[in-house]
N, C-alpha and C positions, 0 to 999 in steps of 0.2 A: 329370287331377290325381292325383299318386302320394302316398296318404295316409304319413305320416313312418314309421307302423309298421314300414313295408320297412325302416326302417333300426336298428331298436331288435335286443336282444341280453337274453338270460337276465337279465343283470345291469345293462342302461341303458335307457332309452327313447331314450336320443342315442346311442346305439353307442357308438363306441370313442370318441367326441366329448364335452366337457366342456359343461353348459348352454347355459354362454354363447357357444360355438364352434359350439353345434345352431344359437342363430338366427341369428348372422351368418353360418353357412354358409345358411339357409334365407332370408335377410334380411327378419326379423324386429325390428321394435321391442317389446321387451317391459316394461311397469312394473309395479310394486307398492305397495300403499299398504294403510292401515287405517283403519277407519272406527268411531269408537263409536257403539253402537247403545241402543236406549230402558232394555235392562236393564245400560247399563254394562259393554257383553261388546267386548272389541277383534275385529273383524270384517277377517281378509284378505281384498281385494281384488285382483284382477291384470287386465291388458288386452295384446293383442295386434293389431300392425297391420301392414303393408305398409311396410319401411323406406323413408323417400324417399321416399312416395307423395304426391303432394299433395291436400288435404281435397275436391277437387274432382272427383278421380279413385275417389275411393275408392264403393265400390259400394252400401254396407250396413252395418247393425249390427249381429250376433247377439251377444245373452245367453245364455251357459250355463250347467245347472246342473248340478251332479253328486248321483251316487246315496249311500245309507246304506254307512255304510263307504269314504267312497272323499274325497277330494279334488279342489281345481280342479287340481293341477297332475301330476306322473308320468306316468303314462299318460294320462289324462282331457285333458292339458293337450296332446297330439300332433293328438287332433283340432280342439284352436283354434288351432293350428300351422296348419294345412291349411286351415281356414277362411281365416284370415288372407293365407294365399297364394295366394286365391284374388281379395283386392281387397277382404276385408272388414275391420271393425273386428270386435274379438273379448273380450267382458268378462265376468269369474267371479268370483266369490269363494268363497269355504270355509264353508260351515256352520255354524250356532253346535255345539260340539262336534265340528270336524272340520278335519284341516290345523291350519294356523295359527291357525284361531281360536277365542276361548273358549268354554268351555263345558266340561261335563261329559261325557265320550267315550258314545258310545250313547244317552244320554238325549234325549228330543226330544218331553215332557210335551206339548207344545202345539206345532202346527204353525205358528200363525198367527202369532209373533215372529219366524219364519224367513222366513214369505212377505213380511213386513214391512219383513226384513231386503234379500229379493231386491230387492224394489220401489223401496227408496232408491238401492239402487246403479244399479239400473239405470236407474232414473229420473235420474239424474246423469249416467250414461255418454251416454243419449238428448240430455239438455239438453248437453252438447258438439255434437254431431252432429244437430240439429234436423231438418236438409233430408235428411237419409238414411233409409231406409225399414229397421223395425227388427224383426228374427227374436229369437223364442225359442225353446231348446232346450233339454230337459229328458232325462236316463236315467234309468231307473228311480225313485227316490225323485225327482230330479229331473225328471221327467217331469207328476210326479202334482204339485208345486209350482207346475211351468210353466200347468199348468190351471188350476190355483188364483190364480195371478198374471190371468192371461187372464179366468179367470171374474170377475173383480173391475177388472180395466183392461179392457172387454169391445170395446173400438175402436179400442184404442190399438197393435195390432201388428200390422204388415205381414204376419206368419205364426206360427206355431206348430208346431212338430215335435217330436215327443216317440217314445224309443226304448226299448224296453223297459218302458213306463211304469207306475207300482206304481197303478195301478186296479183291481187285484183282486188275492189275494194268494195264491199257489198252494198245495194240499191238500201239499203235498210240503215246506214248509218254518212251514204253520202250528204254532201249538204243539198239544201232542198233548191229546187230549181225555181228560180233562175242563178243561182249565188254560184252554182258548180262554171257555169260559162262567166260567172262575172270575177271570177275567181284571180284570173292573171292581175286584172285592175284592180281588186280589195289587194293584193300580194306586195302590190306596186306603192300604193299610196297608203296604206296600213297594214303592214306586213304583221304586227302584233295583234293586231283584230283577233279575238277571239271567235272564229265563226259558228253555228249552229247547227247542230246537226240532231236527228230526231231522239235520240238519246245515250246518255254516257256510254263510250265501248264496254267497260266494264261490268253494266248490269246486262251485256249481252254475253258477257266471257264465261263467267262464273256460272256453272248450272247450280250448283247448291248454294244457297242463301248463306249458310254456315261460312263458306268459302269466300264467298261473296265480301262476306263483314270482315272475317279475318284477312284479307286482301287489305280493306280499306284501312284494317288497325295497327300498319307497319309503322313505326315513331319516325321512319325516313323516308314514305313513299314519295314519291314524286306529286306535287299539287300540278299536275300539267294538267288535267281536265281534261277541258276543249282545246283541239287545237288549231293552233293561230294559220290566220290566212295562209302567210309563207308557207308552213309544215304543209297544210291540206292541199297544198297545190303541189307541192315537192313528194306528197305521198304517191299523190296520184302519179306525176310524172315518172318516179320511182319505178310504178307498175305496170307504165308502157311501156319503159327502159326495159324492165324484165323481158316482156312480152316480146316486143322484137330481139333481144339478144341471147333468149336462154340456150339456143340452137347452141352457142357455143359453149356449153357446160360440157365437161369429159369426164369430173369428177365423180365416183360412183355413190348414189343418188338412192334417197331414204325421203320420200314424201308421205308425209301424214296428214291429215285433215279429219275435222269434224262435220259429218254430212249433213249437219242442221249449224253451220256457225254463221252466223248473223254479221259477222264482221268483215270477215276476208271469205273474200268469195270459194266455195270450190274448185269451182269449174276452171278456175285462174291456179288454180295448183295443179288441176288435173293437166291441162295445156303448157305447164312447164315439165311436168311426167312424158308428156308424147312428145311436145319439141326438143327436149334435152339431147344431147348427142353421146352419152353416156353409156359407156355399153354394160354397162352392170348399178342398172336404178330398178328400182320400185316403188309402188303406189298402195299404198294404203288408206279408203276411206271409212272411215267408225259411224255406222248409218246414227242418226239421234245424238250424236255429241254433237256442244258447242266448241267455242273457241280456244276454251284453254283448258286440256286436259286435264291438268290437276284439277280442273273445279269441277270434276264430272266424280261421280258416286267412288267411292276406292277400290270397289273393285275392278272398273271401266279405266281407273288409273295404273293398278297395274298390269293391265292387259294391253296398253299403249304404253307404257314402259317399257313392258316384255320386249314387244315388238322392236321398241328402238335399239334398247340391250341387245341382245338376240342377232340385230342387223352389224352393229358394232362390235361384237362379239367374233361373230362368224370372219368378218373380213380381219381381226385383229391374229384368228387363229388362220388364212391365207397367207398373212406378212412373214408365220415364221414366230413368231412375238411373243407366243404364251399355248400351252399345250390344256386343253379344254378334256375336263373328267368326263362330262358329258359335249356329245356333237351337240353345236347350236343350232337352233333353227335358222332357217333360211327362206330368203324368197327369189322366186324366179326371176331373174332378171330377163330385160327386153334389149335386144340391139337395137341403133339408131343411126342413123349415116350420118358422119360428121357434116357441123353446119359450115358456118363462113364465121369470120371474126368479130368479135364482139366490137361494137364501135364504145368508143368512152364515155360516160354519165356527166 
C-alpha cells in the first residue's frame, strides 16, 4: 500500500490535483457534516470510504484523531486516504478549537469536553457500521485522547494505535523554569496567556523542511501556536492522568514512536507499553524519527504505515471480517496482569 504522501508537493497534499480530483483519482468517497456539542460549539466532522464498496465488503472502522496544532484534514487527512484504501471506513473530526470547528484557537482548559466530543462521533460512526470491528488512532495530542476514549470505553475497541502519543511531554519544549511550577497560578489568573516555550512544536514535528512549509500552507490550519496557560497545564495534567491509569488499558495496543522526537517524550510511551494491561500490545520505536511521521523521508513513512496497516490488518483478519490474499505481518504481543480501575480525569 503506497501511502498518498508520494504524491503531495511544497504546496498540495493532492499534487498538481484539485481535492476533489485526489479522491476520484484514489476512489474515495468522502463526506462532511457538523455536529453541535453540549457547550454549543459546531463540531467538524468528516468520513472516508472505499467508493463502490459494498457494506459487506468493507473490512473495518478506524477513528482518528489528530494532534495540538493541526486538523483532521491537509496532511493528517492523506493517511485516512490510505486507510480507506485499504477497505476501511475512516472517521475525524476537528477539535474544539481546531479546523472547522469552534472554539477558541489554542485554548483546551479541559480535556474532558473534547474526549466527549470524540465519543459521540464516533459512537455514531460505530452505530452505522455495527458488525465491523472498530480501530482507534490517535497522534500525538490525539494519541493521549485515544487512551482517554479507550480508558473510559474499556472493551469497546477492536484496537488502539497511537503515534507519537503526548504521554509525557519532552524537557525540550516544556516551558522554562520557573513558569512550569508557576503554571497552576498563570492558569488561574490568565488562563489565555499565551506561555513560552523554547520553540514552536512544529519546527520540532516535521523532519523535512518541504513537509514542514506544506504543513504551515493549509488555508485552514489551526493559528493555536503557543499554547495558552490553561492548555499547558491541562496537557501536562493529561500525562500524569495517563501515567497513573494506563494500567487499566485492555484494549489491544499498537505504540509507535520516534526515538529522536523532541516533543512527546519516549520513554512516556514506552511506560504506557509495559503498564498497559493488555494482553495483545506492542511497541514499536523508529530509532532517528521525529514526531510526526509523515514529515519523515517517504520512505521511513511508509514503513511506519506498514507497520500500523499490517497491526490493523492482522487483527481485522482474527475478527472474521475479511479474508487477507496475503498473511499480514504481525507482532508479538506481551501479557500484562490486569491493573485496578481507572479513576476519572
Amino acid at each position: 500500500m503506497v501511502h498518498p504522501i508520494q504524491e503531495a508537493n511544497e504546496n498540495s497534499p493532492y499534487g498538481d490535483l484539485t481535492r476533489e480530483e485526489f479522491y476520484k483519482k484514489h476512489q474515495i468517497l468522502h463526506q462532511e457534516n457538523f455536529i453541535l456539542n453540549k457547550q454549543d460549539l459546531k463540531i467538524f466532522t468528516q468520513s472516508w470510504c472505499p467508493a463502490g464498496t459494498a457494506a459487506s465488503l468493507l473490512r473495518g472502522l478506524v477513528a482518528i484523531v489528530h494532534g495540538f496544532n493541526c486538523e483532521s484534514s491537509w496532511l493528517f487527512e492523506l493517511t485516512a486516504v490510505a486507510i480507506a484504501k485499504a477497505g476501511f471506513v475512516v472517521c475525524a473530526l476537528d477539535l474544539q478549537g481546531h479546523g472547522y470547528s469552534d472554539g477558541l484557537p489554542g485554548h483546551v482548559p479541559s480535556i474532558r469536553p473534547v474526549v466527549e466530543d470524540c465519543i459521540r462521533v464516533f459512537d455514531s460512526a460505530r452505530a452505522e457500521h455495527p458488525k465491523l470491528p472498530a480501530f482507534l488512532f490517535g497522534e500525538s495530542l490525539g494519541g493521549a485522547i485515544a487512551i482517554l476514549v479507550c480508558l473510559k470505553q474499556r472493551r469497546e475497541w477492536s484496537g488502539l494505535i497511537v503515534s507519537g502519543a503526548m504521554c509525557g511531554v519532552s524537557t525540550k519544549v516544556k516551558p522554562v523554569w520557573p513558569l512550569e511550577e508557576l503554571l497552576p497560578v498563570a492558569a488561574f489568573f490568565a488562563p489565555t496567556w499565551k506561555i513560552v516555550i523554547t520553540k514552536p512544536p512544529a519546527s520540532k514535528s516535521y523532519k523535512e523542511e518541504w513537509k514542514r512549509k506544506l504543513a504551515g500552507k493549509s488555508p485552514n490550519r489551526p493559528k493555536c501556536g503557543k499554547p495558552t496557560a490553561a492548555t499547558a497545564l491541562e496537557f501536562l495534567r493529561v500525562c500524569e492522568h495517563i501515567k497513573r491509569n494506563c494500567q487499566g488499558l485492555e484494549t489491544p495496543l499498537l505504540v509507535v514512536h520516534g526515538g529522536e522526537d523532541r516533543v512527546c517524550d519516549p520513554n512516556s510511551a514506552k511506560l504506557v507499553y509495559e503498564t498497559a494491561a493488555s494482553k495483545d500490545k506492542s511497541l514499536r520505536i523508529f530509532p532517528e524519527m521525529w514526531h510526526q511521521f509523515i514529515g519523515e523521508p517517504n520512505e521511513s513513512v511508509e514503513m511506519v504505515f506498514g507497520t500500523i496497516l499490517s497491526w490493523i490488518e492482522e487483527r481485522t483478519h482474527e475478527k472474521g471480517t475479511e479474508e487477507n490474499k496475503e498473511p499480514p505481518m504481525g507482532y508479538k504481543a506481551t501479557e500484562q496482569a490486569n491493573g485496578n480501575e481507572p479513576r476519572e480525569l
